[in-house]
N, C-alpha and C positions, 0 to 999 in steps of 0.2 A: 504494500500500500504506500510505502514513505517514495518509493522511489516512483512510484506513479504522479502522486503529489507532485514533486521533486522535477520529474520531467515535464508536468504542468506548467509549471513556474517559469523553470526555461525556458520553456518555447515561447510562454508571454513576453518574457525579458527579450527575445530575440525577437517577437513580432513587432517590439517596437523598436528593433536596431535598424529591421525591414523597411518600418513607417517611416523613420529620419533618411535612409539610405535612398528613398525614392522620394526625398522631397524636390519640389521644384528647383532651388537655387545650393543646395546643399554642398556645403566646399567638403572637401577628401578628408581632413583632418578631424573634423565632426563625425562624419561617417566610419572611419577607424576610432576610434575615441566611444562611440556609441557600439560597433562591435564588438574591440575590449570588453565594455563595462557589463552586454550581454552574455560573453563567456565568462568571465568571472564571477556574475551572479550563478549562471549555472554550474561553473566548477564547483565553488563554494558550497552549493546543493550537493552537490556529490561527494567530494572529499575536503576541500583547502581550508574553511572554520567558519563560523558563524559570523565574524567583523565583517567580513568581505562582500556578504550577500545586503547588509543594509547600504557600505559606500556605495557600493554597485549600483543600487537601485536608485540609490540619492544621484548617481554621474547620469542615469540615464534620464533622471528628472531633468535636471538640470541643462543637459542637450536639447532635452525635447522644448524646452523652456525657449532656450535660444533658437532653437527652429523656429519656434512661433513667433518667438519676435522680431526673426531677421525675414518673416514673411515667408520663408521654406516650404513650413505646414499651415495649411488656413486653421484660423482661430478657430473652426467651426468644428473640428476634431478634435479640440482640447477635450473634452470628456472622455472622449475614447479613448486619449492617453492617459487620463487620469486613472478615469476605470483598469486599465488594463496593471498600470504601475501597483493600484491597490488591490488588484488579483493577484499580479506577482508578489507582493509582499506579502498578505495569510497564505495562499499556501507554499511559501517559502517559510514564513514560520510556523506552519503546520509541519510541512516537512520534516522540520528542526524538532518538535513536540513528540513525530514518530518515532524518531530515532531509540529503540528496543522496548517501545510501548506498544500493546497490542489493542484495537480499538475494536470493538464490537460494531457489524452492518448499520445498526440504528446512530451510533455517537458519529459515525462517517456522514450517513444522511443529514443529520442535525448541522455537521458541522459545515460541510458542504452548501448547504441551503440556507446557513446564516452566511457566508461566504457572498455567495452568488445574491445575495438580497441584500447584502452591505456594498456592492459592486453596484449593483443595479441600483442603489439609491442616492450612489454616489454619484456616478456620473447622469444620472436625470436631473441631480441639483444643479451640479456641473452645467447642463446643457440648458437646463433654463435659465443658470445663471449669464451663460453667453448669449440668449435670445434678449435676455433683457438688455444686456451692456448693447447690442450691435443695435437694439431698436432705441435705445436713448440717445447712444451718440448721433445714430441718422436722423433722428428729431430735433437734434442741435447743431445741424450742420445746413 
């Protein structure tokens, strides 16, 4: 189960290396910088320690950050990298929880489906929070 989790996480952390690597204007050094930061969140799952998988997630924020504001990735995905960043993170420290604990079908369900509903509420805030910003500022301009 940990290593299911575990390849969960990484593939998040790598779908958003994917999303920065295909942005519009995205310079080479951001693009290696954001592949980094998604193999080391997923080594760090695997074997390398528990420090590495929050910097990691923190450098991928943080690119994605800079995509948006140098116009890269339209604002209007910010949720979906939110979302995706706060997927990667529970079950990266679910991951971490498994580690020679055994969970029962049901505490998987539970836990899973608080997951995916803290995901899901985050970025809907997320996304109405950017409908609102993009319709205020267009009523001020």
């Amino acid at each position: 189960m940990r290593v299911a989790v575990a390849a969960t996480a990484g593939a998040v952390a790598a779908a958003i290396a994917l999303l920065l690597t295909v942005g519009e204007w995205s310079s080479p050094w951001l693009i290696v910088l954001a592949w980094i930061a998604a193999f080391a969140a997923a080594g760090s799952l695997i074997r390398f320690g528990n420090l590495i998988f929050p910097c990691s997630l923190a450098g991928l924020g943080l690119l994605a950050l800079l995509e948006v504001l140098e116009g890269a990735v339209p604002r209007s995905l910010t949720p979906l990298i939110g979302g995706a960043l706060l997927a990667a993170a529970e079950l990266g420290y679910w991951s971490f929880e498994l580690r020679g604990v055994r969970q029962t079908s049901i505490g998987v369900t539970r836990r899973g489906s608080v997951i995916l509903g803290l995901v899901l509420l985050g970025a809907s805030i997320s996304g109405v929070a950017v409908a609102v910003f993009d319709r205020v500022t267009a009523g001020s301009s």
